[in-house]
C-alpha positions as a Python dict, from the first residue, in 0.01 Angstrom:
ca = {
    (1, 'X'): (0, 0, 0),
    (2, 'X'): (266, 273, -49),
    (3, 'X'): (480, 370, 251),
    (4, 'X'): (382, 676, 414),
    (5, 'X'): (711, 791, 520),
    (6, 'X'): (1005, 800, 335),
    (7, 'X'): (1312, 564, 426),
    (8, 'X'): (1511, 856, 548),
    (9, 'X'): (1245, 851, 826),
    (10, 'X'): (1447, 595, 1003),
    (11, 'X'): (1802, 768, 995),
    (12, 'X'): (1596, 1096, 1152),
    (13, 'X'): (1425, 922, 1402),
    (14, 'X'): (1762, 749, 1527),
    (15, 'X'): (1939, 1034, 1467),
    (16, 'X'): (1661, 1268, 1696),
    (17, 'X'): (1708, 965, 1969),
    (18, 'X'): (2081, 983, 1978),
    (19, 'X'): (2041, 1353, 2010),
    (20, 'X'): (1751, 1357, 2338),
    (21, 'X'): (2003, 1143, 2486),
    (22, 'X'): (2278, 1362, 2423),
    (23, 'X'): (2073, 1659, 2497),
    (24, 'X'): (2008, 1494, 2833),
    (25, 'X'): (2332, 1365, 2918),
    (26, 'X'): (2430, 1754, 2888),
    (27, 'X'): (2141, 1906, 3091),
    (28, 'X'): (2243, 1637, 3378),
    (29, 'X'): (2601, 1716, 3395),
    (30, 'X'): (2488, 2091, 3370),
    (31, 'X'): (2271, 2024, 3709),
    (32, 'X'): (2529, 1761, 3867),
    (33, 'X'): (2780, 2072, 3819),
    (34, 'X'): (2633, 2373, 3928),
    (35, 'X'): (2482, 2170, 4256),
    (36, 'X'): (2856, 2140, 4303),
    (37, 'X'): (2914, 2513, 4283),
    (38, 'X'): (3004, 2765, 4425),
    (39, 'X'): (2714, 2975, 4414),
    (40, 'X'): (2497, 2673, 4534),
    (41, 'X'): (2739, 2558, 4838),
    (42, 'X'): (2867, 2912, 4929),
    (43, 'X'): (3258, 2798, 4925),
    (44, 'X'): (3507, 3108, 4897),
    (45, 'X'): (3260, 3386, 4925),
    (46, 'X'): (3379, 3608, 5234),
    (47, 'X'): (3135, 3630, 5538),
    (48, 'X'): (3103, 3947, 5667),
    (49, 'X'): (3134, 3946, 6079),
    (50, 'X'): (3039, 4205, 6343),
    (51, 'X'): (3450, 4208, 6348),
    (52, 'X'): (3673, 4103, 6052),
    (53, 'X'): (3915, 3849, 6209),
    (54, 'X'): (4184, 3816, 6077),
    (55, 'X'): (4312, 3449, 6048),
    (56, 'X'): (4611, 3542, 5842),
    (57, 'X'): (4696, 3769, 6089),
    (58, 'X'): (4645, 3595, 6394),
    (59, 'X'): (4723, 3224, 6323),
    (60, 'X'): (4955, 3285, 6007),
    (61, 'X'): (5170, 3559, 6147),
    (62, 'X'): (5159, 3483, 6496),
    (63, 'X'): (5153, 3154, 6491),
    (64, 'X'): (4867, 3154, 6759),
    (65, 'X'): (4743, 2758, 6810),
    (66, 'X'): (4381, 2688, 6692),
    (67, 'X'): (4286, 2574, 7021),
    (68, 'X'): (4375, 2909, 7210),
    (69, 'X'): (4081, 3048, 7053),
    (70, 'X'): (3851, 2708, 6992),
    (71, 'X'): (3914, 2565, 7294),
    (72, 'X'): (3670, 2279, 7301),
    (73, 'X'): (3745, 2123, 6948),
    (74, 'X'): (3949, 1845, 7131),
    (75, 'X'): (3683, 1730, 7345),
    (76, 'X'): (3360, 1805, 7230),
    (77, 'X'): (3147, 1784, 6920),
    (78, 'X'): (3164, 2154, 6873),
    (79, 'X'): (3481, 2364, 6833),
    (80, 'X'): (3314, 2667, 7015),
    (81, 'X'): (3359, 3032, 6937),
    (82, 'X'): (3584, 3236, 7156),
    (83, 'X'): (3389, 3447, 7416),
    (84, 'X'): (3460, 3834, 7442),
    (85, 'X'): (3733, 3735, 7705),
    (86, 'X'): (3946, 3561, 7509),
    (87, 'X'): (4015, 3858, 7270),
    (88, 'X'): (4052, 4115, 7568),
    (89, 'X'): (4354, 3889, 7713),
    (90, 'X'): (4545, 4058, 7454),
    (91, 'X'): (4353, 4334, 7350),
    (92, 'X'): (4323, 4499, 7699),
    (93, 'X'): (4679, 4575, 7629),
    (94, 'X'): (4702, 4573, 7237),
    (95, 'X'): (4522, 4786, 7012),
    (96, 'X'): (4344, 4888, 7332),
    (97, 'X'): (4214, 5272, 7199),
    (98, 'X'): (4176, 5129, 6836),
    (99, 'X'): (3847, 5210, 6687),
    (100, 'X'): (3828, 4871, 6461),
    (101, 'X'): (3772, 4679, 6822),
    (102, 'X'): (3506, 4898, 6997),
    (103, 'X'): (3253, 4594, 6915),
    (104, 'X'): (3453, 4397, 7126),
    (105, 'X'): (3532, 4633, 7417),
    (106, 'X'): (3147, 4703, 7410),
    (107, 'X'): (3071, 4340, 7443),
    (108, 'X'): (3322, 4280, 7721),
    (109, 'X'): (3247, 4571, 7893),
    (110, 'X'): (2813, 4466, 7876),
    (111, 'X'): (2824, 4108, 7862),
    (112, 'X'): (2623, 4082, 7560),
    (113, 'X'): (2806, 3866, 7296),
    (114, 'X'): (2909, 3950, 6956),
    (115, 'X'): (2697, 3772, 6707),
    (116, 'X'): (2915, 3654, 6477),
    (117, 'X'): (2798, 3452, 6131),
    (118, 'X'): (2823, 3131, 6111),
    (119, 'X'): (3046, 3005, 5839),
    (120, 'X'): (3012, 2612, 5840),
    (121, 'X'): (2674, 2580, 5861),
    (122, 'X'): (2558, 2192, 5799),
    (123, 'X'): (2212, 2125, 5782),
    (124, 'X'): (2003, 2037, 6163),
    (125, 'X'): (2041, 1678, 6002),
    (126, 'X'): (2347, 1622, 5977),
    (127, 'X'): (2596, 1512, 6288),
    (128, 'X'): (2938, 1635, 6324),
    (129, 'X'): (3174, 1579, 6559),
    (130, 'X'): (3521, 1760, 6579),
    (131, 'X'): (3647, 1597, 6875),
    (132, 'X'): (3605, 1222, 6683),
    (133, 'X'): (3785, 1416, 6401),
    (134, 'X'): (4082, 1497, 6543),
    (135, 'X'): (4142, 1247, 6804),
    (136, 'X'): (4128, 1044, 6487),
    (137, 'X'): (4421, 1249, 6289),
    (138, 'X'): (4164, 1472, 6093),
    (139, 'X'): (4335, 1780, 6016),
    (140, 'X'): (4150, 2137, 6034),
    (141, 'X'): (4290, 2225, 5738),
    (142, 'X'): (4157, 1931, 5579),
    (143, 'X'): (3811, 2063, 5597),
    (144, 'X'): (3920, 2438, 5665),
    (145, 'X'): (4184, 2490, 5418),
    (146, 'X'): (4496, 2756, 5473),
    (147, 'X'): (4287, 2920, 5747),
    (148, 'X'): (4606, 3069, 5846),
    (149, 'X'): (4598, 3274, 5494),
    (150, 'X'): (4263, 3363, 5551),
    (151, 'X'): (4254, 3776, 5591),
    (152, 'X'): (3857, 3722, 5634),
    (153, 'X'): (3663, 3354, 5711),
    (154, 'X'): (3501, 3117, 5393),
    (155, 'X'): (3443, 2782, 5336),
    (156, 'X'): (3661, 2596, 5073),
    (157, 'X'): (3497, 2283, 5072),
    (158, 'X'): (3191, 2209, 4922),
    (159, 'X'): (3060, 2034, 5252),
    (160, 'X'): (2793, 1814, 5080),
    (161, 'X'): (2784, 1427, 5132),
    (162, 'X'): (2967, 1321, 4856),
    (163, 'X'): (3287, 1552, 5053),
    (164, 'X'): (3211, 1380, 5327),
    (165, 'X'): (3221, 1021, 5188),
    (166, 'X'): (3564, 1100, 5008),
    (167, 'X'): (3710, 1090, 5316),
    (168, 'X'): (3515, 874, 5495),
    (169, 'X'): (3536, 547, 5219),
    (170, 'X'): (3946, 633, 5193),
    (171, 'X'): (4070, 800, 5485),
    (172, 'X'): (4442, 695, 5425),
    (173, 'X'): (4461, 962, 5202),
    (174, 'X'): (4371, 1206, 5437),
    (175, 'X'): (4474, 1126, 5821),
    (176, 'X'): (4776, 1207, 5959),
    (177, 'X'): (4977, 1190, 6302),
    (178, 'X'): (4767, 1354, 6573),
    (179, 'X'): (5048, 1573, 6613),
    (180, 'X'): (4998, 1765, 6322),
    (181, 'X'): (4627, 1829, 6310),
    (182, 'X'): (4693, 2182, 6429),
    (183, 'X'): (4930, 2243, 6221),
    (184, 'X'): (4910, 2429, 5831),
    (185, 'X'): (5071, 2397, 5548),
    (186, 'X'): (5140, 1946, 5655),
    (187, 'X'): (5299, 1787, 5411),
    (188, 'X'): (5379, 1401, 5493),
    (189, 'X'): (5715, 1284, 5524),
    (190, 'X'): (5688, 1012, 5273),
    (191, 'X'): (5458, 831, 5039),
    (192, 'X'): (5074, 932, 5198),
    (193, 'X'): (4894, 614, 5137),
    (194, 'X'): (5178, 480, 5288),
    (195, 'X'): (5167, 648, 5612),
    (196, 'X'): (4798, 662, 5585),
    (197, 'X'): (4760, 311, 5612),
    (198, 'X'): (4919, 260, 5915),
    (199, 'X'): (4762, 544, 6057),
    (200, 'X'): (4440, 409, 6007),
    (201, 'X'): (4527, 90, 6139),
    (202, 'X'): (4694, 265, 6471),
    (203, 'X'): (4403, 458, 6534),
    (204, 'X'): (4193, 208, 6485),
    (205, 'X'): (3976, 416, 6222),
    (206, 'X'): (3681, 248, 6039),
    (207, 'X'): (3519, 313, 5713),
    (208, 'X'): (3198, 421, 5817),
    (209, 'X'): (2978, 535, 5553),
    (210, 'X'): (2616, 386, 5677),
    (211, 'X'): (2329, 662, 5726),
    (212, 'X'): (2335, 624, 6095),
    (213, 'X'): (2676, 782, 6099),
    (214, 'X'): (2574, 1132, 6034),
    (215, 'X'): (2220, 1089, 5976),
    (216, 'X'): (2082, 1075, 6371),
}
């Protein structure tokens, strides 16, 4: 019996095989890739708030501490947002008339808060604590970036799991001395890993990566 298809049959057929496995190799990386996106996470898009803060401003040029304004972040899971007050301890007396802060006058003067946007917004499933964070030598501008050259408020990290675990499976390359968590711009004086190391062992901070961790 004669062979229905010809010999170069086999060198297509391979050939078409190598290729839907190349093809899908490509559409996966495609998908793995734009999940890490920006468009899909929403890192360094601007938020637009009742007021437009200015980081840069406040904590870059006048040095103000994160904690005057987030007052809890050392002690609680959540760093808080300032209430009205906070910005009328200066602004009773600076930029008092200006136009740009009626919102806040109107809020102080009312009661009502300003409802601001949130910016790092995790999922309802996922646990965060800041307080942990920086007791353990987690820097803000670890997860925060140069907030301090911010002129508005984004997220620059992609704040998906994977983030998370970097940090969490290897934190020697991240911690640093408690005394500079506040502070932007850290650099380490000497070799990281180094420091990190005995950081980690100081502080006594684990690996945890288990479900439980975050997951609760």
């Amino acid at each position: 019996m004669s062979q229905i298809f010809p010999r170069s049959a086999n060198a297509i057929a391979r050939f078409s095989l190598v290729g839907l496995l190349l093809f899908g190799g490509l559409v996966a990386s495609i998908v793995g890739m734009s999940m890490r996106s920006d468009y899909v996470t929403g890192a360094n898009t601007n938020i637009d708030q009742p007021v437009q803060f200015s980081h840069l401003h406040h904590a870059g040029g006048m040095g103000i501490d994160c904690r005057y304004c987030h007052t809890s972040v050392e002690q609680v899971a959540s760093a808080s947002i300032p209430p009205t007050k906070t910005c009328m301890n200066c602004h009773s007396q600076i930029w008092a008339q200006s136009p740009y802060l009626e919102p806040v006058r109107s809020s102080f003067k009312t009661g009502e808060s300003l409802v601001w946007t949130r910016v790092h917004d995790l999922p309802d499933f996922v646990y965060f604590n800041h307080s942990i964070h920086v007791k353990k030598g987690m820097g803000c501008e670890t997860c925060h970036g140069r907030i301090d050259q911010m002129a508005g408020i984004r997220q620059v990290n992609t704040l998906q799991m994977e983030w998370c675990l970097e940090c969490h499976r290897n934190p020697e390359k991240f911690v640093r001395p408690r005394e500079a968590v506040f502070t932007m711009g850290y650099e380490p004086a000497g070799d990281q890993l180094e420091i990190g190391r005995k950081l980690v062992q100081e502080y006594k901070i684990q690996s945890l990566t288990t479900c439980s961790t975050c997951h609760r």
